[in-house]
PDB file of the backbone (N, CA, C, O) and the ligand in Angstrom, with CONECT records:
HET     ZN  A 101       1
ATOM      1  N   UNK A   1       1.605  21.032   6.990  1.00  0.00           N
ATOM      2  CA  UNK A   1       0.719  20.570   5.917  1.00  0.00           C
ATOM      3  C   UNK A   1       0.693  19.050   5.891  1.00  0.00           C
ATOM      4  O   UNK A   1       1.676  18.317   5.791  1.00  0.00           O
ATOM      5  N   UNK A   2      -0.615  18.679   5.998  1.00  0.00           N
ATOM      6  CA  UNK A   2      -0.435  17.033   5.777  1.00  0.00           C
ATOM      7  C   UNK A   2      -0.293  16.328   4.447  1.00  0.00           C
ATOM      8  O   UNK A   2      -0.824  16.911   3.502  1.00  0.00           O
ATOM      9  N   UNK A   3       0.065  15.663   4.298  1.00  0.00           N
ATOM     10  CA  UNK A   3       0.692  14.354   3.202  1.00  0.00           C
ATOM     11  C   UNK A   3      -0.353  13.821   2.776  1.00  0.00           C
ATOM     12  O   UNK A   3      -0.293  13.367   1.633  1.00  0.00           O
ATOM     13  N   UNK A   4      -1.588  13.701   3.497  1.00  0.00           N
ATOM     14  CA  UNK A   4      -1.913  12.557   2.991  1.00  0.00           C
ATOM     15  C   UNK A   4      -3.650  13.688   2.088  1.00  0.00           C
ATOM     16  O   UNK A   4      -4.489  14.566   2.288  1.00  0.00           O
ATOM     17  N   UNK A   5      -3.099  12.658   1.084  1.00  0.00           N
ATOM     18  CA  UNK A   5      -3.648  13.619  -0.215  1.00  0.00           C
ATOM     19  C   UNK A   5      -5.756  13.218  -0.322  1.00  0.00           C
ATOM     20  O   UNK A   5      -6.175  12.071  -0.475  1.00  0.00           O
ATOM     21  N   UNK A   6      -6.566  14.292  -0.212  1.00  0.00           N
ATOM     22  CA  UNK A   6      -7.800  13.858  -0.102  1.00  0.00           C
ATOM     23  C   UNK A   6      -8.510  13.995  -1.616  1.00  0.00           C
ATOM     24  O   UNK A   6      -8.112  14.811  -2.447  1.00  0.00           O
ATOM     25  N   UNK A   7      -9.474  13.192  -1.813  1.00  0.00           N
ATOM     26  CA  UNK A   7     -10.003  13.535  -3.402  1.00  0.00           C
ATOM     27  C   UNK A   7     -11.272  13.776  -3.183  1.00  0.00           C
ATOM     28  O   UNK A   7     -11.981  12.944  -2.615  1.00  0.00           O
ATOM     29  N   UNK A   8     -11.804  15.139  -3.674  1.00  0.00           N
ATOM     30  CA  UNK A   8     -12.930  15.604  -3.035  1.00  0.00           C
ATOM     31  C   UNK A   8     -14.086  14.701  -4.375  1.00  0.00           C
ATOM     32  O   UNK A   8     -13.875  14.578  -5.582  1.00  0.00           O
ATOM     33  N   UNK A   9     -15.155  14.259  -3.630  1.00  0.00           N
ATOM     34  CA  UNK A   9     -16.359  13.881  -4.281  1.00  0.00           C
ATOM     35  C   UNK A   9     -16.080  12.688  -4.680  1.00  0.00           C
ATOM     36  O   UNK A   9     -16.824  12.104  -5.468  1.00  0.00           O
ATOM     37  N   UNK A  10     -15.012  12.164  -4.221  1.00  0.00           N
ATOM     38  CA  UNK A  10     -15.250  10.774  -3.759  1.00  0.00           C
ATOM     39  C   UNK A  10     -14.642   9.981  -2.579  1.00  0.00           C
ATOM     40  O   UNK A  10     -13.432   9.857  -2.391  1.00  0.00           O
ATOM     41  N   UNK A  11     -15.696   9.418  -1.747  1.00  0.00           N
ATOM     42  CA  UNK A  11     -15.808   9.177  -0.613  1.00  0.00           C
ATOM     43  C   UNK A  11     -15.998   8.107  -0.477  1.00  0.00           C
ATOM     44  O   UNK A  11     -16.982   7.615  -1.028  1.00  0.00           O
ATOM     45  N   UNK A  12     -15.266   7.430   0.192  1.00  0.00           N
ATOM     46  CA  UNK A  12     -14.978   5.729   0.546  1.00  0.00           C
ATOM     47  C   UNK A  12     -16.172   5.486   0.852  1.00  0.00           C
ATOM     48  O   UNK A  12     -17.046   6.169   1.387  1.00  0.00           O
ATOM     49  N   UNK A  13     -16.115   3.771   0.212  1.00  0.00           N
ATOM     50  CA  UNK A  13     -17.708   3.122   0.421  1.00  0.00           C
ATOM     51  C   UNK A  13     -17.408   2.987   1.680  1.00  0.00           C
ATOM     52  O   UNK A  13     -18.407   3.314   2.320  1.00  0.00           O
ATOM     53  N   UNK A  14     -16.383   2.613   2.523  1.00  0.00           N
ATOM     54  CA  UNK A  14     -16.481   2.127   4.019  1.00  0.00           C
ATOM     55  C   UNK A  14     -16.920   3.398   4.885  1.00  0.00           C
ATOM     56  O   UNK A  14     -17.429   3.240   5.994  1.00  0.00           O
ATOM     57  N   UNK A  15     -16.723   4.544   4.386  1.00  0.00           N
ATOM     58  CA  UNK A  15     -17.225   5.547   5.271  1.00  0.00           C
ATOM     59  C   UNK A  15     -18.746   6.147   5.161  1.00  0.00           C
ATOM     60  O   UNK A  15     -19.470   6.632   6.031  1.00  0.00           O
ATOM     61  N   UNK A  16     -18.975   5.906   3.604  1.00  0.00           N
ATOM     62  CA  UNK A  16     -20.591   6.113   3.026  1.00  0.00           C
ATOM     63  C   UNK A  16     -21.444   4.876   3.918  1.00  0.00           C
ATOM     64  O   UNK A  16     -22.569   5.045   4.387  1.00  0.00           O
ATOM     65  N   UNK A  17     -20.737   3.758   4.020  1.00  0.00           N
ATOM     66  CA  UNK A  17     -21.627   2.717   4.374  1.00  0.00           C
ATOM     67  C   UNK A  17     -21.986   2.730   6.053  1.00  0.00           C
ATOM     68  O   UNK A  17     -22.942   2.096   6.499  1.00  0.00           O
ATOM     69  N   UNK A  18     -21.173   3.461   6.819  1.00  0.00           N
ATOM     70  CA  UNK A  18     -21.065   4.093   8.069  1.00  0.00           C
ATOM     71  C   UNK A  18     -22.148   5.247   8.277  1.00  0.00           C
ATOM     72  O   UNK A  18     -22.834   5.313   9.297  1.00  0.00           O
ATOM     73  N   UNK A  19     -22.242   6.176   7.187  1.00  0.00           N
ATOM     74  CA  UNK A  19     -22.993   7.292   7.086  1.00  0.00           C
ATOM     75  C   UNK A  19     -24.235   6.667   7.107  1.00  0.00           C
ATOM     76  O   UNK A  19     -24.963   6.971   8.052  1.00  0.00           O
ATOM     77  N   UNK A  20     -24.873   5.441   5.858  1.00  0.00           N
ATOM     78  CA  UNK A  20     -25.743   5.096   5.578  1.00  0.00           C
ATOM     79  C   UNK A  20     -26.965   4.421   6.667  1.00  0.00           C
ATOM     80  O   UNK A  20     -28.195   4.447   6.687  1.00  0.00           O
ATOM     81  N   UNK A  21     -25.733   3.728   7.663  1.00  0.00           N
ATOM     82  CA  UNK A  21     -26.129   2.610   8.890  1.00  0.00           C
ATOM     83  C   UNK A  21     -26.920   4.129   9.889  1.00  0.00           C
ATOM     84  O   UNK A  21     -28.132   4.216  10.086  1.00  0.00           O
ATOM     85  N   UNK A  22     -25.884   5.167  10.382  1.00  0.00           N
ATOM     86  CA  UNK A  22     -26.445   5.778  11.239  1.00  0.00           C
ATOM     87  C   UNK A  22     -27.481   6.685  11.046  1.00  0.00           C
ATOM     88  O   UNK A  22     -28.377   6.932  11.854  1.00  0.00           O
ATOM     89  N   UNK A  23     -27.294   7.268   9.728  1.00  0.00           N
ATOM     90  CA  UNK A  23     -28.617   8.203   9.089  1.00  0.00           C
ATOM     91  C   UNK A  23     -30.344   7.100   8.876  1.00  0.00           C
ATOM     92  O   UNK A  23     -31.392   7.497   8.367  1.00  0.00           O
ATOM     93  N   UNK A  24     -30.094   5.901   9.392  1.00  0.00           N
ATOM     94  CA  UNK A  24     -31.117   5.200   9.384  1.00  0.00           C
ATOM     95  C   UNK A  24     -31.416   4.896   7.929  1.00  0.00           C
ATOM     96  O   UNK A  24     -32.618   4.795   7.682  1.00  0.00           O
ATOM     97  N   UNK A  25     -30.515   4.716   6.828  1.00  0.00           N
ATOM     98  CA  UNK A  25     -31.205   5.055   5.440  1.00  0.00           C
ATOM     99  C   UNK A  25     -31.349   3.072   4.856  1.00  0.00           C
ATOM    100  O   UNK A  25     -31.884   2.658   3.828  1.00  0.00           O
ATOM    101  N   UNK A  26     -30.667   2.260   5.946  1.00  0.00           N
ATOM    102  CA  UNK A  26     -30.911   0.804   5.294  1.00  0.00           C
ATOM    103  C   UNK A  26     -32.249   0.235   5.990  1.00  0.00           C
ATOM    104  O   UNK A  26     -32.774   0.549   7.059  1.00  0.00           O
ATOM    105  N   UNK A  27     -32.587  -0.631   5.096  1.00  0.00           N
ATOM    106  CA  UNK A  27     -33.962  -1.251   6.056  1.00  0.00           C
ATOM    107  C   UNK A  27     -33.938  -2.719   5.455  1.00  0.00           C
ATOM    108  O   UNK A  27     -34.392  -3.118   4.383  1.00  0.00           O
ATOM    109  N   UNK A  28     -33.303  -3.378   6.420  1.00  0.00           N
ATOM    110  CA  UNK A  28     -33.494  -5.148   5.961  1.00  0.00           C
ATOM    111  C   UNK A  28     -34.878  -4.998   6.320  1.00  0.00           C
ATOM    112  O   UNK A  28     -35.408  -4.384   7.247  1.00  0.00           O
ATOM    113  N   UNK A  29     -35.352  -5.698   5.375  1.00  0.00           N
ATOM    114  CA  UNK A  29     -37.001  -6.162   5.094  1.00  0.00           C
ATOM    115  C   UNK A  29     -37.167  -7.949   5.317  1.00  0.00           C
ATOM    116  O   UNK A  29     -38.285  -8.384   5.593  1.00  0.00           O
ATOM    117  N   UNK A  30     -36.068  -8.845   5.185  1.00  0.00           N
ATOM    118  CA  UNK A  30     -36.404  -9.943   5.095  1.00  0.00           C
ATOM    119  C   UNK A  30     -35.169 -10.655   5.324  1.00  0.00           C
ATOM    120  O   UNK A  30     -34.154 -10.489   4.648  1.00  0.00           O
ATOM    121  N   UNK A  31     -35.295 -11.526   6.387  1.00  0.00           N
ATOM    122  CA  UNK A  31     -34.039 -12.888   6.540  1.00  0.00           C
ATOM    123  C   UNK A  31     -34.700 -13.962   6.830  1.00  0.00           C
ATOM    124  O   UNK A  31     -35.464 -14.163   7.774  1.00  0.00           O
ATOM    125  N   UNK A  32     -34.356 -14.701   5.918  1.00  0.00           N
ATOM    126  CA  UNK A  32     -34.953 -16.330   6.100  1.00  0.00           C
ATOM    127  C   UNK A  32     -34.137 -16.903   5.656  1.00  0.00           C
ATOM    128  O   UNK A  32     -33.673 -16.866   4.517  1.00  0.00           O
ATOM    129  N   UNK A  33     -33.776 -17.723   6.849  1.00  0.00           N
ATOM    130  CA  UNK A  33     -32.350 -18.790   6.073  1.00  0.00           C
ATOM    131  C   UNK A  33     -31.004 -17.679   6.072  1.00  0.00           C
ATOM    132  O   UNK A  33     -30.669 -16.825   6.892  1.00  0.00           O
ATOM    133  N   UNK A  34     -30.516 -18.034   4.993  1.00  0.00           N
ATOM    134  CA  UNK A  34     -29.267 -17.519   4.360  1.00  0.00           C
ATOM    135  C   UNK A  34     -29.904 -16.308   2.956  1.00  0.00           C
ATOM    136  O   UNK A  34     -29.197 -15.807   2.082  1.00  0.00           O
ATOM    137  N   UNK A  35     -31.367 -16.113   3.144  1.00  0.00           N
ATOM    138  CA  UNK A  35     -31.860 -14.804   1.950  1.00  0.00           C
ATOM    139  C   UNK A  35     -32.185 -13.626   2.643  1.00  0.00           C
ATOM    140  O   UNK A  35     -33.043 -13.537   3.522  1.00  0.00           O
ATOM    141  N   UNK A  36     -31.368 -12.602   2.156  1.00  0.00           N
ATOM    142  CA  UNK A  36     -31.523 -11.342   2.430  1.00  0.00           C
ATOM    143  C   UNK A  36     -32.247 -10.540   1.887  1.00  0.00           C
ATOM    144  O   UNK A  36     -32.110 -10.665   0.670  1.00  0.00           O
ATOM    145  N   UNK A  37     -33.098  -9.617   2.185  1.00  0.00           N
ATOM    146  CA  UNK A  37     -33.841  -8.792   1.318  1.00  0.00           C
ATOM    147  C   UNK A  37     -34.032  -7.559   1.768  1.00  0.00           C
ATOM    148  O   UNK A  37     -35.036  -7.373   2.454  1.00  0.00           O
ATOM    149  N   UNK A  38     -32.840  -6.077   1.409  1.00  0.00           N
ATOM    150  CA  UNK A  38     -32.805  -4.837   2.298  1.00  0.00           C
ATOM    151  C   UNK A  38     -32.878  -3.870   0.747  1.00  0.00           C
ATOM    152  O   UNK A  38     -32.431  -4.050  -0.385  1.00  0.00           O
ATOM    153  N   UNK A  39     -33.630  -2.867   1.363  1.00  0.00           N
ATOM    154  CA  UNK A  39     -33.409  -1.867   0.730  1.00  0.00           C
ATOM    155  C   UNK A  39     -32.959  -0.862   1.378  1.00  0.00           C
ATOM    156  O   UNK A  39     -32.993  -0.801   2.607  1.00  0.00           O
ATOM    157  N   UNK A  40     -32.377   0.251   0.452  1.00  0.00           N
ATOM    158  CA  UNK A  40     -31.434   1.505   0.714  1.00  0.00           C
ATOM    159  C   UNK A  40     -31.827   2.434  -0.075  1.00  0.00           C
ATOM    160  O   UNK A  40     -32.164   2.346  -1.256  1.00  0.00           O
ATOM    161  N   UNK A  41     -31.765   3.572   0.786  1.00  0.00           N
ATOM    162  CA  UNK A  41     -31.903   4.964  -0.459  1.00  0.00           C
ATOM    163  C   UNK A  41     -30.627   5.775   0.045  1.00  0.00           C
ATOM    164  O   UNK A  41     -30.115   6.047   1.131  1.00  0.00           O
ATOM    165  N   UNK A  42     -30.286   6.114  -1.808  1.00  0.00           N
ATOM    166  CA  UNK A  42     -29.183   6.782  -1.664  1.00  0.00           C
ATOM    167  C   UNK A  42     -29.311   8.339  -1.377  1.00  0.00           C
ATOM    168  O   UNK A  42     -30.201   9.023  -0.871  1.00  0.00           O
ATOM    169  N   UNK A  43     -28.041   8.624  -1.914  1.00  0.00           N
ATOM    170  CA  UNK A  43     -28.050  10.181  -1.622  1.00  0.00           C
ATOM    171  C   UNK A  43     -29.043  10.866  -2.481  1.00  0.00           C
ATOM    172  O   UNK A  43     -29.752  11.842  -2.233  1.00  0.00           O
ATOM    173  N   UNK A  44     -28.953  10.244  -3.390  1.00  0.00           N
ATOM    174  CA  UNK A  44     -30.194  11.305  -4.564  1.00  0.00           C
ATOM    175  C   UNK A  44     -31.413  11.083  -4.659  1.00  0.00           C
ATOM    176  O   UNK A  44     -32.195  11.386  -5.560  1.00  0.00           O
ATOM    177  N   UNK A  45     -31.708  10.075  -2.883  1.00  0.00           N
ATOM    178  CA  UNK A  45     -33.202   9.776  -2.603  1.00  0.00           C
ATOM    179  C   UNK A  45     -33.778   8.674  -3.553  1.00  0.00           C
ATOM    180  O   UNK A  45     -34.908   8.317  -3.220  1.00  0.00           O
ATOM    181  N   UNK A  46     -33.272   8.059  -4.648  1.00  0.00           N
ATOM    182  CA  UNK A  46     -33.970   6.908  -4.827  1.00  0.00           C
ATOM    183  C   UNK A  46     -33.385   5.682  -3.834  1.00  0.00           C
ATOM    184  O   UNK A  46     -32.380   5.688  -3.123  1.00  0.00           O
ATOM    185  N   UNK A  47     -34.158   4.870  -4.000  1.00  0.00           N
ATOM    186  CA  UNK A  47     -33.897   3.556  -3.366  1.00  0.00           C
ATOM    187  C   UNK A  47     -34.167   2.399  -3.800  1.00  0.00           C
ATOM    188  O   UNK A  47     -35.149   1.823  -4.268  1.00  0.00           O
ATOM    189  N   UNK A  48     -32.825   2.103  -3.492  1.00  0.00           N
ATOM    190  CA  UNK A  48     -32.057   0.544  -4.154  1.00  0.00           C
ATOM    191  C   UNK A  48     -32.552  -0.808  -2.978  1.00  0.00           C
ATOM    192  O   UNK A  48     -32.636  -0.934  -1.756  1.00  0.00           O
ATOM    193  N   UNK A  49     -32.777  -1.596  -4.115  1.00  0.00           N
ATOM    194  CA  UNK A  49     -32.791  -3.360  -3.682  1.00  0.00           C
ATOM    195  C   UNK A  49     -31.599  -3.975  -3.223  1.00  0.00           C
ATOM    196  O   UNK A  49     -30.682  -3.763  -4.016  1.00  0.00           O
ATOM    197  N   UNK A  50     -31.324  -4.532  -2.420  1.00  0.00           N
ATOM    198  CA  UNK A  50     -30.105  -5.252  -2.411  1.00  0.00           C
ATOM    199  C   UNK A  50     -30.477  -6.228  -1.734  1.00  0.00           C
ATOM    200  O   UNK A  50     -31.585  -6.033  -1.234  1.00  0.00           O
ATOM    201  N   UNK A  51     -29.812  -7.673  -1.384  1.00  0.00           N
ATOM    202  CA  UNK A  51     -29.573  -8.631  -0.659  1.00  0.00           C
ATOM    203  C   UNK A  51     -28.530  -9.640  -1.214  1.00  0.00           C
ATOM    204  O   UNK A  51     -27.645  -9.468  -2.053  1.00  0.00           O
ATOM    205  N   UNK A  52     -28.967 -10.983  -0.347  1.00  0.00           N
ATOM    206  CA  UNK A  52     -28.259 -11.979  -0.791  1.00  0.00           C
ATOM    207  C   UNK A  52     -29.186 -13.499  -0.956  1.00  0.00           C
ATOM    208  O   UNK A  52     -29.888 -14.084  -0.131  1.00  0.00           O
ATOM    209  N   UNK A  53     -28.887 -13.789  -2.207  1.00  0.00           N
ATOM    210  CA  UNK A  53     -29.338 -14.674  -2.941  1.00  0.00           C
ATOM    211  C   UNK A  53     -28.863 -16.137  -2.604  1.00  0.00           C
ATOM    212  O   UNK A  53     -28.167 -16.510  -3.549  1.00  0.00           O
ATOM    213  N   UNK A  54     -28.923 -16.780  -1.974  1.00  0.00           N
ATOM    214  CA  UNK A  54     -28.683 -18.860  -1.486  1.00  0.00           C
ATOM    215  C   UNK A  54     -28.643 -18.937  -2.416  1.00  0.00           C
ATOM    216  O   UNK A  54     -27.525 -18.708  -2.878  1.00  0.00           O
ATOM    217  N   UNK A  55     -30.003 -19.385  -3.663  1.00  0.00           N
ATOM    218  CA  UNK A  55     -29.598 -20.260  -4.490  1.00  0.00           C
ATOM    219  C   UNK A  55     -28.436 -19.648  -5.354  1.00  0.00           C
ATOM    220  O   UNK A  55     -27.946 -20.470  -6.128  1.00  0.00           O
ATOM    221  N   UNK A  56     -27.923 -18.476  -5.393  1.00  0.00           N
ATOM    222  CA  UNK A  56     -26.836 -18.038  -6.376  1.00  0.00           C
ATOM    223  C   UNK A  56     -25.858 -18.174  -5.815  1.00  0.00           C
ATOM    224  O   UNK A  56     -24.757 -18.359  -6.334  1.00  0.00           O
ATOM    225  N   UNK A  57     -26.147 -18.092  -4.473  1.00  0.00           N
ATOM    226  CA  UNK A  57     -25.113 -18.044  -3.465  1.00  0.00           C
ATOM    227  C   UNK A  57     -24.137 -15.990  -3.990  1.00  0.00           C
ATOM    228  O   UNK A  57     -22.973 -15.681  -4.245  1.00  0.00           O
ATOM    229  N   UNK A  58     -25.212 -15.327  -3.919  1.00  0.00           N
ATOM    230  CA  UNK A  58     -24.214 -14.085  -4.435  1.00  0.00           C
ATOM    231  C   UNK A  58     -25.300 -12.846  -3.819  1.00  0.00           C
ATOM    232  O   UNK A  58     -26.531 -12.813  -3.820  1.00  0.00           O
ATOM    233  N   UNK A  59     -24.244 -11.830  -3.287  1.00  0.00           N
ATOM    234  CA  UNK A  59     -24.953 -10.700  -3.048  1.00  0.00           C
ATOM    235  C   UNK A  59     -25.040  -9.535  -4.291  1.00  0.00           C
ATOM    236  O   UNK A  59     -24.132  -9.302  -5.089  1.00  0.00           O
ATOM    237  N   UNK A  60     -26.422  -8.841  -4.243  1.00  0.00           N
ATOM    238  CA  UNK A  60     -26.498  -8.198  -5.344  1.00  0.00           C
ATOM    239  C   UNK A  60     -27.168  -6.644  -5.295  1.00  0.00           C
ATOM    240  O   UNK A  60     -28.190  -6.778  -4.621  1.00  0.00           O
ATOM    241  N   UNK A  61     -27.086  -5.689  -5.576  1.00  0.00           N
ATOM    242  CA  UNK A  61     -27.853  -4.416  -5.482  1.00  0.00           C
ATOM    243  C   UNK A  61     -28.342  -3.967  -6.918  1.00  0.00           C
ATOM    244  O   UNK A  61     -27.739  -4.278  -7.945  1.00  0.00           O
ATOM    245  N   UNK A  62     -29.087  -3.475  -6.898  1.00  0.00           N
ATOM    246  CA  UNK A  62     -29.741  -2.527  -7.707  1.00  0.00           C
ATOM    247  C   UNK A  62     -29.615  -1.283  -8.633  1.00  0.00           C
ATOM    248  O   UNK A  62     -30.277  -0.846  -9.574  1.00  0.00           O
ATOM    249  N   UNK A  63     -27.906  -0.694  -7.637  1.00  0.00           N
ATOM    250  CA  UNK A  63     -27.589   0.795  -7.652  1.00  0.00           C
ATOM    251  C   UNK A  63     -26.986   0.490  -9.064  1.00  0.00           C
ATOM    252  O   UNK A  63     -27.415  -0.442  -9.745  1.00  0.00           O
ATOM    253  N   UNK A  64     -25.729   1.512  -9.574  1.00  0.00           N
ATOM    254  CA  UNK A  64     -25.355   1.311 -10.666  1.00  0.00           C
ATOM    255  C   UNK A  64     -23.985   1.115 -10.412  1.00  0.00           C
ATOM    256  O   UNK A  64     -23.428   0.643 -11.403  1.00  0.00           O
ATOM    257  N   UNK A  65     -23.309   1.281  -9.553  1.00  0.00           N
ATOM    258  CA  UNK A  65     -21.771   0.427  -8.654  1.00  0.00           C
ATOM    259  C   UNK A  65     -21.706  -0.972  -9.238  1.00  0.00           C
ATOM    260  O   UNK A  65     -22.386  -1.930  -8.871  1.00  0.00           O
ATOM    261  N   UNK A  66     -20.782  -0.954 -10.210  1.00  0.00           N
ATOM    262  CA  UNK A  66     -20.124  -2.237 -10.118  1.00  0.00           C
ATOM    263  C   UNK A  66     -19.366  -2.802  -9.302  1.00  0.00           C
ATOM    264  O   UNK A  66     -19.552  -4.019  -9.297  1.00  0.00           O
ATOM    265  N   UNK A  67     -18.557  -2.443  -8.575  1.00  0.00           N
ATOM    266  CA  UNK A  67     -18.025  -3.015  -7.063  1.00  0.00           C
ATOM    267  C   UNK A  67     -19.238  -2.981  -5.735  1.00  0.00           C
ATOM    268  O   UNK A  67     -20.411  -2.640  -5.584  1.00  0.00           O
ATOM    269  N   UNK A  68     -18.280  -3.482  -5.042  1.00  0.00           N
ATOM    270  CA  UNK A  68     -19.337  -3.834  -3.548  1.00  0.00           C
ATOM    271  C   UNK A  68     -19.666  -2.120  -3.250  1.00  0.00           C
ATOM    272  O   UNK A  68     -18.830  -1.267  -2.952  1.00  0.00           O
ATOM    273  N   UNK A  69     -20.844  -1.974  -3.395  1.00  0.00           N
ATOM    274  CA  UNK A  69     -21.600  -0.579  -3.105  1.00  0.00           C
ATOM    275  C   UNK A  69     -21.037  -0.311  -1.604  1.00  0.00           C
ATOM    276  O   UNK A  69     -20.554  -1.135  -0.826  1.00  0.00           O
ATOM    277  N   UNK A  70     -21.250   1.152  -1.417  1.00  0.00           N
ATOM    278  CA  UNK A  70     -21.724   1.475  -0.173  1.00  0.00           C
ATOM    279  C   UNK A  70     -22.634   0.736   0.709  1.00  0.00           C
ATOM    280  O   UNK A  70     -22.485   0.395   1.882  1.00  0.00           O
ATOM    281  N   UNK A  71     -23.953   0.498  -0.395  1.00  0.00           N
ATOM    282  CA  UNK A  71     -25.218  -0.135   0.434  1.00  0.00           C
ATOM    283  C   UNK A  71     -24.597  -1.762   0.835  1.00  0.00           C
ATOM    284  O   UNK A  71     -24.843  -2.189   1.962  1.00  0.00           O
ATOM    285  N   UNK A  72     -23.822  -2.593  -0.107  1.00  0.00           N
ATOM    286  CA  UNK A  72     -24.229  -3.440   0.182  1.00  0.00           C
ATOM    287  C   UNK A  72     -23.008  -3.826   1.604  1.00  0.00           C
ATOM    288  O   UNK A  72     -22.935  -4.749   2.415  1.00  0.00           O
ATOM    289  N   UNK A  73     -22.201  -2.598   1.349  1.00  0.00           N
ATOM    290  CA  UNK A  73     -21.178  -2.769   2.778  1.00  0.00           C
ATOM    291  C   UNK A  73     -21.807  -2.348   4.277  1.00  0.00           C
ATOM    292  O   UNK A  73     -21.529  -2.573   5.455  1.00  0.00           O
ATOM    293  N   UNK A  74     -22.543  -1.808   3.730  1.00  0.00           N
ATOM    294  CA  UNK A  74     -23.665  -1.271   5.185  1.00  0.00           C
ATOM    295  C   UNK A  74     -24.593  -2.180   5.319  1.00  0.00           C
ATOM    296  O   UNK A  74     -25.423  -1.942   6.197  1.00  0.00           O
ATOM    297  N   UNK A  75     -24.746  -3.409   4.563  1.00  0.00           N
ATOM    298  CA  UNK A  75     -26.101  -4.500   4.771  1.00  0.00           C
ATOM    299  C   UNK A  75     -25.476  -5.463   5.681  1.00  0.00           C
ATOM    300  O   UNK A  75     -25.843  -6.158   6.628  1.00  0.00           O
ATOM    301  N   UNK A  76     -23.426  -5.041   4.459  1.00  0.00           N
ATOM    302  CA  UNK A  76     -22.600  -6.601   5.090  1.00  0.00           C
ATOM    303  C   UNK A  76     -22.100  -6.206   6.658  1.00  0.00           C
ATOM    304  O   UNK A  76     -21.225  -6.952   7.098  1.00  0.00           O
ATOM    305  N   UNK A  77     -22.377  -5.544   7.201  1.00  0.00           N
ATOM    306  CA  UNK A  77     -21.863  -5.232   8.865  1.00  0.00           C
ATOM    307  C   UNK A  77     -23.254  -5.192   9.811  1.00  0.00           C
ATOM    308  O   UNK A  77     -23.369  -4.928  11.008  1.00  0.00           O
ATOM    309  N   UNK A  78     -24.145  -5.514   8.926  1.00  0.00           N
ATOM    310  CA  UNK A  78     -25.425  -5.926  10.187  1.00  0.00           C
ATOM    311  C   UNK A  78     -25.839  -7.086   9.787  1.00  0.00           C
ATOM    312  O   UNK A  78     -26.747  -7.374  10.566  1.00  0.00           O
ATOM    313  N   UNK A  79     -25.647  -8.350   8.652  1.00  0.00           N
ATOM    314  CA  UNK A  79     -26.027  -9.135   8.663  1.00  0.00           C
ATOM    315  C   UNK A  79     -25.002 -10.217   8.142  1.00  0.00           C
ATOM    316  O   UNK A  79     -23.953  -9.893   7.584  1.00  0.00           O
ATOM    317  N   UNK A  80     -25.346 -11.412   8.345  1.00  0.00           N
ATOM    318  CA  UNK A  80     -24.383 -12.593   8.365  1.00  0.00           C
ATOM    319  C   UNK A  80     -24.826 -13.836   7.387  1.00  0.00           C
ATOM    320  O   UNK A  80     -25.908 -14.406   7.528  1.00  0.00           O
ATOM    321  N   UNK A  81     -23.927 -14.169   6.442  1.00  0.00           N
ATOM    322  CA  UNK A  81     -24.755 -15.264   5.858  1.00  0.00           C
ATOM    323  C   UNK A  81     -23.505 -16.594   6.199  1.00  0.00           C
ATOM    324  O   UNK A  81     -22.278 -16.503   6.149  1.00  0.00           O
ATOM    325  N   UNK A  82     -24.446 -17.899   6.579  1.00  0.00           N
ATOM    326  CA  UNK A  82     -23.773 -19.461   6.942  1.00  0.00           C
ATOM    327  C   UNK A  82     -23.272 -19.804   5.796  1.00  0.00           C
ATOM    328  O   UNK A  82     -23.889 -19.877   4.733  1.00  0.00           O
ATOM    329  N   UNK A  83     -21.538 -20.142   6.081  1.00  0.00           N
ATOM    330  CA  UNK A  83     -21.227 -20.241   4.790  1.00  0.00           C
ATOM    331  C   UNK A  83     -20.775 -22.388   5.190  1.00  0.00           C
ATOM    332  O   UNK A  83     -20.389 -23.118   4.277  1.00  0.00           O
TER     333      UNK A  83
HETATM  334 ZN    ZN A 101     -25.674  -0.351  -4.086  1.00  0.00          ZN2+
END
């Protein structure tokens, strides 16, 4: 029996954000400069805004995740902002 203890129905953003990249579900729409502009649809088929903002200097989504979403960990492994 293994040890290591699983919690069903919730599922790491690093592995959702893996799911998200290969199911094709992100679509950067816009890079100019250091501004990002991607949207994502989640599991329950709506779809979220996300990017990253220069003049705030801050990345931001749409979803209702107060921590770094799934989406916006699947935006942060295909795109790069100059710091
Ligand atoms: Zn999100």
């Amino acid at each position: 029996m293994s040890a290591e203890t699983k919690r069903p129905g919730r599922v790491n953003a690093a592995e959702k954000a893996k799911r998200l990249l290969t199911s094709g579900r992100l679509r950067v729409l816009q890079v100019e400069g250091n501004l990002i502009v991607a949207e994502c649809r989640g599991d329950s088929g709506e779809v979220y805004q996300l990017g990253y903002q220069p003049d705030f200097e801050r990345w931001g989504c749409t979803c209702p995740a107060r921590t770094a979403c799934s989406h916006m960990q699947a935006l942060w492994s295909v795109t790069a902002v100059e710091r």
